[in-house]
C-alpha positions as CSV (number, residue, x, y, z in Angstrom):
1,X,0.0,0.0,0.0
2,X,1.2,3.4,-1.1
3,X,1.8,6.2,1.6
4,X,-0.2,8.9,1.3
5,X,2.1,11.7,-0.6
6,X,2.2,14.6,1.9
7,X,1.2,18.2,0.4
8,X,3.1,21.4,0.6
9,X,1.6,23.6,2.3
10,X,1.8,27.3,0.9
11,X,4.4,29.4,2.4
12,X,3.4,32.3,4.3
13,X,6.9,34.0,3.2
14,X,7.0,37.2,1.7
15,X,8.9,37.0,-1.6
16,X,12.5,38.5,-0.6
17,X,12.9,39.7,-4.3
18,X,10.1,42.1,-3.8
19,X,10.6,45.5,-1.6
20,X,9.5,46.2,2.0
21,X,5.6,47.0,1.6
22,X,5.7,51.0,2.3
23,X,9.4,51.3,1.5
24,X,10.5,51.7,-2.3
25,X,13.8,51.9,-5.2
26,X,14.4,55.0,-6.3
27,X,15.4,54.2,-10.0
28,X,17.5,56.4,-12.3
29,X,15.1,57.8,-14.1
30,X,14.0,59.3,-11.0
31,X,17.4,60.1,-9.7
32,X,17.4,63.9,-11.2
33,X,14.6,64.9,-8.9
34,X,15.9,63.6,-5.8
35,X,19.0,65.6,-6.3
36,X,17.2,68.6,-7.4
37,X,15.8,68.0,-3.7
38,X,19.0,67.9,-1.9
39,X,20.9,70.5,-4.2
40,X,17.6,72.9,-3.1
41,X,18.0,71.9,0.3
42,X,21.6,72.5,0.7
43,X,21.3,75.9,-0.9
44,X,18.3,76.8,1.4
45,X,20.4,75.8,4.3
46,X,23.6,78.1,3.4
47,X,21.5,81.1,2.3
48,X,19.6,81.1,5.9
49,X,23.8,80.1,7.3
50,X,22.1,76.3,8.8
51,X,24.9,74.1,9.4
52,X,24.6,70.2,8.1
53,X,24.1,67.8,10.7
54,X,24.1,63.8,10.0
55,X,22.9,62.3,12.7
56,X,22.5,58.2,13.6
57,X,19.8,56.3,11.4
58,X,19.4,54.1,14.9
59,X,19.2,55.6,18.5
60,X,18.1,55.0,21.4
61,X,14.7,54.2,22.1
62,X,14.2,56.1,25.1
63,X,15.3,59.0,23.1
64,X,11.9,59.3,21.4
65,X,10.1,57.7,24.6
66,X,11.3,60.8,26.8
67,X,10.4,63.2,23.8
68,X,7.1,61.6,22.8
69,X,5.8,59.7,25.4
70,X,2.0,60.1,24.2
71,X,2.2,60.1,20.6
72,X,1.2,57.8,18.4
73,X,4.8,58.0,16.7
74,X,6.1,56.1,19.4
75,X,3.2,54.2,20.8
76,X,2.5,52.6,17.1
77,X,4.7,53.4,14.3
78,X,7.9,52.5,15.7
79,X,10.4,50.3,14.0
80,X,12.6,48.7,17.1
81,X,16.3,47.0,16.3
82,X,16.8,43.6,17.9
83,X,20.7,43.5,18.5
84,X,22.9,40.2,19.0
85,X,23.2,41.3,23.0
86,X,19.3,42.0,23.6
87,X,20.4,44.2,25.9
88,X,20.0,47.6,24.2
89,X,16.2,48.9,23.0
90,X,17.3,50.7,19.9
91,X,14.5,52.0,17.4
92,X,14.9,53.4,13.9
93,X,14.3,56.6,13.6
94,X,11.2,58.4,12.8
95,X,11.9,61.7,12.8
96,X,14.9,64.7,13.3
97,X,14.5,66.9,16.0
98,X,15.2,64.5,19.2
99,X,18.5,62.7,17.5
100,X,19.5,66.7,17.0
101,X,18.4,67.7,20.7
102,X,20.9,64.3,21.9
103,X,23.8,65.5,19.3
104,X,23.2,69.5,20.6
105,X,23.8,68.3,23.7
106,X,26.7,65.8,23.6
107,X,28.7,67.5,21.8
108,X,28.7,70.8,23.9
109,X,26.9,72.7,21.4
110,X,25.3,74.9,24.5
111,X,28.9,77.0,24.5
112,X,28.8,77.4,21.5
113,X,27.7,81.0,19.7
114,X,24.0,81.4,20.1
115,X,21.7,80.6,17.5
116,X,23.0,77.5,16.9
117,X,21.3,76.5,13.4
118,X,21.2,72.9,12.2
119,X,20.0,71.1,9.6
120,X,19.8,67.7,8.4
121,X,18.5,65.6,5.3
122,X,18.0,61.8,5.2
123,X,16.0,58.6,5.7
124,X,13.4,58.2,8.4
125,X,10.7,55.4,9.1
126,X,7.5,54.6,10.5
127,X,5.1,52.2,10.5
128,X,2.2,54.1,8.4
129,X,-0.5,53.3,6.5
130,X,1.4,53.2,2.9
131,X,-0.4,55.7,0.5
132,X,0.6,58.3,-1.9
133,X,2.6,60.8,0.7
134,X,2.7,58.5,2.8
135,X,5.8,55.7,2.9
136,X,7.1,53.9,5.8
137,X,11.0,54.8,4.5
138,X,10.5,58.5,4.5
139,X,12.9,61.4,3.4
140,X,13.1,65.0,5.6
141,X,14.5,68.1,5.7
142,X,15.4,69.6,8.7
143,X,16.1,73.1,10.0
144,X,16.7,73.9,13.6
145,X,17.0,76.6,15.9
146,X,18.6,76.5,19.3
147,X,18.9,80.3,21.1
148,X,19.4,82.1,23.9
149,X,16.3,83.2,24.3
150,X,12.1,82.8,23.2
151,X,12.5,84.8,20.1
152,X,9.8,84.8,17.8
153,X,12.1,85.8,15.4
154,X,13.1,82.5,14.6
155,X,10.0,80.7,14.7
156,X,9.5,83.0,11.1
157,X,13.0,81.9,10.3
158,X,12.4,78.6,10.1
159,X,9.0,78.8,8.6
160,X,10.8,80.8,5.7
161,X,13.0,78.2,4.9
162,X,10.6,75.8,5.3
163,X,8.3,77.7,2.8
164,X,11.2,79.1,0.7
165,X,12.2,75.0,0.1
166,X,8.2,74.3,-1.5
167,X,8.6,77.6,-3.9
168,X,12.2,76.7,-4.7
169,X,10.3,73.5,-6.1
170,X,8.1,75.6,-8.0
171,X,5.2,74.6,-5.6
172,X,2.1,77.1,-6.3
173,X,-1.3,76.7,-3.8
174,X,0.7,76.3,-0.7
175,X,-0.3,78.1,2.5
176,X,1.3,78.1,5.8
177,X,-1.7,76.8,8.6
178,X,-0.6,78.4,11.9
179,X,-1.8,78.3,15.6
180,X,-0.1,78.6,19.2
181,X,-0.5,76.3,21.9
182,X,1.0,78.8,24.3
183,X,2.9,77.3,27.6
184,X,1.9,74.2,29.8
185,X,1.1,76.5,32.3
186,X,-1.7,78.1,30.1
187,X,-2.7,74.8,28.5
188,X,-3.7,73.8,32.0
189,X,-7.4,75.2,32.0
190,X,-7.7,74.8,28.1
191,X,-7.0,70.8,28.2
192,X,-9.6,71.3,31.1
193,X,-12.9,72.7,28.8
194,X,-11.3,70.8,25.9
195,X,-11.6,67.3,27.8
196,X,-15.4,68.5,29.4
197,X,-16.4,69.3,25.9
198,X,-15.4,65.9,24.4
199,X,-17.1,64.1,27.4
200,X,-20.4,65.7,26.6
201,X,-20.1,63.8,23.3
202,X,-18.7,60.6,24.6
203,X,-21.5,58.2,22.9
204,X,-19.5,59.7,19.4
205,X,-16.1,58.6,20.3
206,X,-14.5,55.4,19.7
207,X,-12.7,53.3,22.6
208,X,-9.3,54.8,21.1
209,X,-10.6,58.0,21.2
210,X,-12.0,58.2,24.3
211,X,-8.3,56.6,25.9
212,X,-7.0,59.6,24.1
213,X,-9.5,62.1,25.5
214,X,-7.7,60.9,29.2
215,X,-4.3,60.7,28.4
216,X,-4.2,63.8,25.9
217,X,-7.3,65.6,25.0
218,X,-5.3,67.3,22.1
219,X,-4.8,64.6,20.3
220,X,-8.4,64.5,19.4
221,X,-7.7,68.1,17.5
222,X,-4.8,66.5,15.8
223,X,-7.5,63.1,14.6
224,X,-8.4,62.7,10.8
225,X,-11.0,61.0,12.1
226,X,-14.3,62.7,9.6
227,X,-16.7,62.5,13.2
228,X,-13.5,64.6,15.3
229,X,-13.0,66.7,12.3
230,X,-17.2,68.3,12.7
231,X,-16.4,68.0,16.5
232,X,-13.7,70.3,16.5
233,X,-15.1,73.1,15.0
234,X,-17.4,73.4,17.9
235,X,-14.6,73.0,20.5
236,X,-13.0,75.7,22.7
237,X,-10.3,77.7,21.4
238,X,-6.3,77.6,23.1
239,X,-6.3,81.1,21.8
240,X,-9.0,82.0,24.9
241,X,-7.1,80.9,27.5
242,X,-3.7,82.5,26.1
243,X,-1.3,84.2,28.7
244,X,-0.1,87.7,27.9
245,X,3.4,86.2,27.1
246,X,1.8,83.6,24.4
247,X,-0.7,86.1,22.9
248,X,2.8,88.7,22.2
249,X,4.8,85.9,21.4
250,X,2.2,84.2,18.4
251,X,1.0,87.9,17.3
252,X,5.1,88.7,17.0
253,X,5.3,85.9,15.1
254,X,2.2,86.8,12.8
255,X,3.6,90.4,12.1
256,X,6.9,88.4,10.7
257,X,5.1,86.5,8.2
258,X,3.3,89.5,7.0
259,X,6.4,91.8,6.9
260,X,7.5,88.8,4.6
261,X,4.5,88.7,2.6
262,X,3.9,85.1,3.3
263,X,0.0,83.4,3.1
264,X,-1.0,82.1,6.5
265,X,-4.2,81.0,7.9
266,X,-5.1,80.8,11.5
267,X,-5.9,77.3,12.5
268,X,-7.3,77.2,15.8
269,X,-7.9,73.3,15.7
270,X,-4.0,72.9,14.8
271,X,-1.8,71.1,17.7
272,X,0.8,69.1,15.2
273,X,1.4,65.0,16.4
274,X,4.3,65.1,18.8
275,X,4.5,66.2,22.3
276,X,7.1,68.4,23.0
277,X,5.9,71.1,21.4
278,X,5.5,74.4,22.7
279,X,3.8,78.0,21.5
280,X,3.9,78.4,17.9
281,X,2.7,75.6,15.7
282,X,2.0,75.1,12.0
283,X,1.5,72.8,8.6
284,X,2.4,73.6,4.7
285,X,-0.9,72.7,3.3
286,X,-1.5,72.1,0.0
287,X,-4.2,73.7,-1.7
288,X,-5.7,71.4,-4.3
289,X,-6.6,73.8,-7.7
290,X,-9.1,71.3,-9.1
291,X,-11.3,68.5,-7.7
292,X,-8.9,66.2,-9.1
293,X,-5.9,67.1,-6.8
294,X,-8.2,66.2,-3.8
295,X,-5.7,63.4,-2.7
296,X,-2.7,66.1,-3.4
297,X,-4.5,67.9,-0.3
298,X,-1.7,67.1,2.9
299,X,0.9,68.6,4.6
300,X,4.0,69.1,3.0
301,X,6.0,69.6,6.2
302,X,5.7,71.6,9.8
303,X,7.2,72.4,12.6
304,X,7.2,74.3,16.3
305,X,8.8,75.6,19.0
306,X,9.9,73.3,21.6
307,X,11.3,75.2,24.4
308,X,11.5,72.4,27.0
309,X,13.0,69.4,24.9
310,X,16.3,70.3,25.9
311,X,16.0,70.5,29.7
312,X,13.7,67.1,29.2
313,X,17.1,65.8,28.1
314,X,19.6,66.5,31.2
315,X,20.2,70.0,29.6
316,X,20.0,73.9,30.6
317,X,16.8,75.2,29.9
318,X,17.0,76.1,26.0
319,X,14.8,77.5,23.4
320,X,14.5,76.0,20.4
321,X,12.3,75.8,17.2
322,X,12.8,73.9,14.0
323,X,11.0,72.3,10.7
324,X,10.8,69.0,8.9
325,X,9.8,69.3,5.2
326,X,8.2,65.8,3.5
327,X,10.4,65.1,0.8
328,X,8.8,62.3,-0.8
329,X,5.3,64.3,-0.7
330,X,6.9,67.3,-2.3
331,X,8.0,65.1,-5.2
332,X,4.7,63.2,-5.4
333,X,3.0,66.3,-5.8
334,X,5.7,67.7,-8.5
335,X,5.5,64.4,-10.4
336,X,1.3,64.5,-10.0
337,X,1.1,67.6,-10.6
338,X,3.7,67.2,-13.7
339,X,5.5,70.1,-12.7
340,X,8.8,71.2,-14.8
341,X,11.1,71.8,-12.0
342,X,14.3,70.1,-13.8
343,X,16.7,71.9,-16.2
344,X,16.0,70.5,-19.8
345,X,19.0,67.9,-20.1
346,X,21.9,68.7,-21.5
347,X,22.7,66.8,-24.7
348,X,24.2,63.9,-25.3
349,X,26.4,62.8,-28.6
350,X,26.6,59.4,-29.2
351,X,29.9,57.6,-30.0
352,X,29.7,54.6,-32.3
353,X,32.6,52.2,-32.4
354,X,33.2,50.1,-35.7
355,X,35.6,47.5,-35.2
356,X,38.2,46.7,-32.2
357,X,40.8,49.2,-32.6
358,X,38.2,51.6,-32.4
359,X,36.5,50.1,-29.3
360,X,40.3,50.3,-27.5
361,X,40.7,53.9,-28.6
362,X,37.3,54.9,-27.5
363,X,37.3,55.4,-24.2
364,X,40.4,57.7,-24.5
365,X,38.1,59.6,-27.0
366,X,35.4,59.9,-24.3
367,X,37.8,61.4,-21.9
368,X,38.8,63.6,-24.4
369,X,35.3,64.9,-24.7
370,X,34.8,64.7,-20.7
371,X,37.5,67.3,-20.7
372,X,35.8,69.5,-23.1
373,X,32.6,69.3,-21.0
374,X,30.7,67.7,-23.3
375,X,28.5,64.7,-22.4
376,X,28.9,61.3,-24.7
377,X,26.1,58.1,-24.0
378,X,27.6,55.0,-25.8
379,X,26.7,51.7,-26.4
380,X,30.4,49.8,-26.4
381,X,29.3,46.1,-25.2
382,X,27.4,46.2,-29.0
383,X,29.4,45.2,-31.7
384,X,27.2,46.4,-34.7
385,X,26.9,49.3,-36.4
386,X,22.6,48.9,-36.5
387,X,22.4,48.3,-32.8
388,X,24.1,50.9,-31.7
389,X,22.2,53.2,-34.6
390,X,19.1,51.7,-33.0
391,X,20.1,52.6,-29.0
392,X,21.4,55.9,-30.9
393,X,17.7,56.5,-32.0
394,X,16.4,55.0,-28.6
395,X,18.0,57.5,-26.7
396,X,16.9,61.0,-28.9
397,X,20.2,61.5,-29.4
398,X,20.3,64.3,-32.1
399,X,24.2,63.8,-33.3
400,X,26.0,60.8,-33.3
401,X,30.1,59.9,-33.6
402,X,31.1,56.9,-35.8
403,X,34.5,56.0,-34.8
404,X,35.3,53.0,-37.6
405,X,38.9,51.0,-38.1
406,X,39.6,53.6,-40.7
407,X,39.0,56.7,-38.5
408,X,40.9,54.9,-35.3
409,X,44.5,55.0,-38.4
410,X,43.6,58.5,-39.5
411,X,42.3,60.2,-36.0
412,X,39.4,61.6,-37.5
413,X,35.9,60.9,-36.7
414,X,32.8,61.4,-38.3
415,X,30.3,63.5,-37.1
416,X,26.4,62.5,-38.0
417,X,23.4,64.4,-38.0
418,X,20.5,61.8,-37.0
419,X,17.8,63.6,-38.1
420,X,18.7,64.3,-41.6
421,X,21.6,61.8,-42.0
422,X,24.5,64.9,-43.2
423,X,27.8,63.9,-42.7
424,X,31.1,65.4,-42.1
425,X,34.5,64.0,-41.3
426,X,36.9,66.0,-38.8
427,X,40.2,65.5,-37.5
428,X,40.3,64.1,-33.7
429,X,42.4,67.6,-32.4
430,X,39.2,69.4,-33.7
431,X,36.3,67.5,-32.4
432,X,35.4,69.5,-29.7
433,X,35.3,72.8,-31.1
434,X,32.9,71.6,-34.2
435,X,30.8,69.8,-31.5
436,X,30.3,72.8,-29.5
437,X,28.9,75.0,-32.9
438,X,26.8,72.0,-33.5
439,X,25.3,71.8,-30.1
């Protein structure tokens, strides 16, 4: 009797040839644009004198614990490190400002010159949702402010190089969404009427919701939730139970932004997603122009002032603002949007090798054109004179070079137009100087 063959059963492995759900390649074709971001960056950051900071991909978990021990960042989108000792908690990081705070403070950047002005511009992850804006390997800017003292002056600062960053990327439709959320002191009574108000509407709340209304009543401001969102409208106002400081602080702040001819709306239902922030708030929103762009409308970036992060870290009491663009949304909404924010190309002759003596002598050729500054795209791994016509034509080349056995002896080439099929033959010395009338 035969024994029963035994089935596979399917595998629940994800295929490893396939990417990280959430995280993505970014292919050459898209390589210009990410560079336009960093070169746009870095020249924000020198204009406004922010010096580059690169800090650790992995830190401490605590580090984000002590800064954010409410938020949702840390509480669910957390990616934690499993080392061969177990006995470090290390997290990858989700965002910039408390790696910064850790690197301000151990390397003595408190006697240093005040303002110290950072910024920084890498990877970051968290465990989101995956949706257009929205990747769990993210990409930030940073800009941050540490002073000597609670000027308002440099909450505008930052917000300007936030903004100037979006326009620099020839983003149109953005606004800058702006509240305070004064002092803890003055939040006191505020989170009061806030949390009274939500527990008159308790039966609308979910069971997360109504944890959050007792841990943090102002999370429910920051919810997407479409129930919170009619809520809030309703709700009590920070801006009412303001201290005098706050209320000169925010409208100091205000009075920048005009002087600079910036769009801001007042958001009273604005209190951004992480804890440590203090006083002035506020969101790039994108304006969508059409009913079409209604998924283009999210936050391209924000920021605060957080005047207490540094003393919540073993450090003298220091006041501090910053901003974190979205780099990833900025260049979904360029591509959506198909926005021309790249140079045209520069263009490209292509050199065509016939025969090996001219394949040997051809990359000396292509330096000799690399020192003339002009770009060359070749196909030399192709032997014939069709295929390489045919990656020629592939690319849009406009001119080709067809270097044959006979040039190679006589150090000529011969210059083609591809479009009309014209030919002329020069001599090696003078390529680059009939190139350059040609192009």
């Amino acid at each position: 009797m035969e024994k029963n063959k035994k089935t596979k059963k399917p595998s629940n492995k994800k295929d490893s040839n396939q990417s990280i759900r959430g995280m993505r390649d970014i292919l050459p074709k898209e390589q210009p644009l990410w560079e336009k971001a960093y070169s746009t960056y870095k020249e924000v950051a020198n204009y406004y004198n922010f010096q580059p900071i690169t800090t650790p991909i992995v830190e401490q978990l605590s580090l984000y614990e002590r800064s954010n021990p409410e938020a949702d960042l840390v509480s669910k989108e957390m990616y934690y490190v499993k080392t061969r000792s177990g006995k470090d908690t290390l997290a990858l990081r989700p965002e910039g400002t408390p790696g910064v705070v850790r690197a301000y403070l151990e390397h003595g950047m408190k006697s240093w010159p005040h303002p110290v002005k950072l910024s920084y511009y890498g990877p970051f992850f968290r465990h989101d949702k995956p949706q257009l804006g929205r990747y769990r390997q993210l990409h930030q800017a940073g800009f941050e402010v540490f002073s000597s003292k609670i000027d308002p002056l440099y909450d505008a600062q930052v917000i300007l190089a936030g903004f100037r960053f979006i326009e620099m990327m020839k983003i149109k439709n953005c606004s800058i969404h702006i509240n305070t959320i004064g002092t803890p002191r003055c939040r006191t009574t505020y989170i009061q009427k806030l949390k009274a108000f939500f527990k008159e509407k308790q039966k609308l709340l979910t069971v997360e919701q109504k944890k959050r209304l007792e841990k943090n009543p102002l999370r429910l401001l920051d919810s997407k939730d479409k129930n919170i969102q009619e809520m809030k409208e309703e709700a009590p106002t920070i801006l009412d139970h303001l201290d005098s400081d706050s209320k000169k602080h925010f409208m100091s702040v205000l009075e920048y932004l005009e002087d600079l001819g910036l769009p801001y709306t007042l958001d009273h239902t604005l209190v951004r997603g992480l804890d440590y922030y203090t006083h002035t708030v506020f969101e790039f929103i994108l304006d969508p122009e059409n009913e079409a762009e209604d998924e283009l409308n999210f936050s391209l970036g924000g920021g605060g002032r957080y005047d207490y992060l540094v003393e919540q870290f073993g450090g003298k009491p220091t006041p501090a603002t910053g901003v974190a663009i979205g780099i990833d949304r900025v260049l979904d909404v360029i591509k959506k949007k198909e926005i021309q924010v790249l140079p045209k190309a520069k263009e490209k002759v292509f050199l065509i090798h016939i025969g090996d003596l001219a394949k040997r002598k051809s990359l000396a050729l292509i330096e000799q054109l690399r020192d003339a500054k002009i770009p060359v795209q070749e196909a030399l791994g192709k032997a014939s004179l069709a295929a390489q016509l045919k990656i020629a034509d592939k690319a849009g080349s406009k001119t080709a070079l067809i270097f044959g056995q006979k040039e190679a002896y006589e150090e000529t080439v011969i210059i083609r137009d591809m479009k009309t099929g014209a030919q002329e033959t020069v001599p090696l010395a003078k390529l680059a100087s009939a190139l350059k009338k040609r192009l």
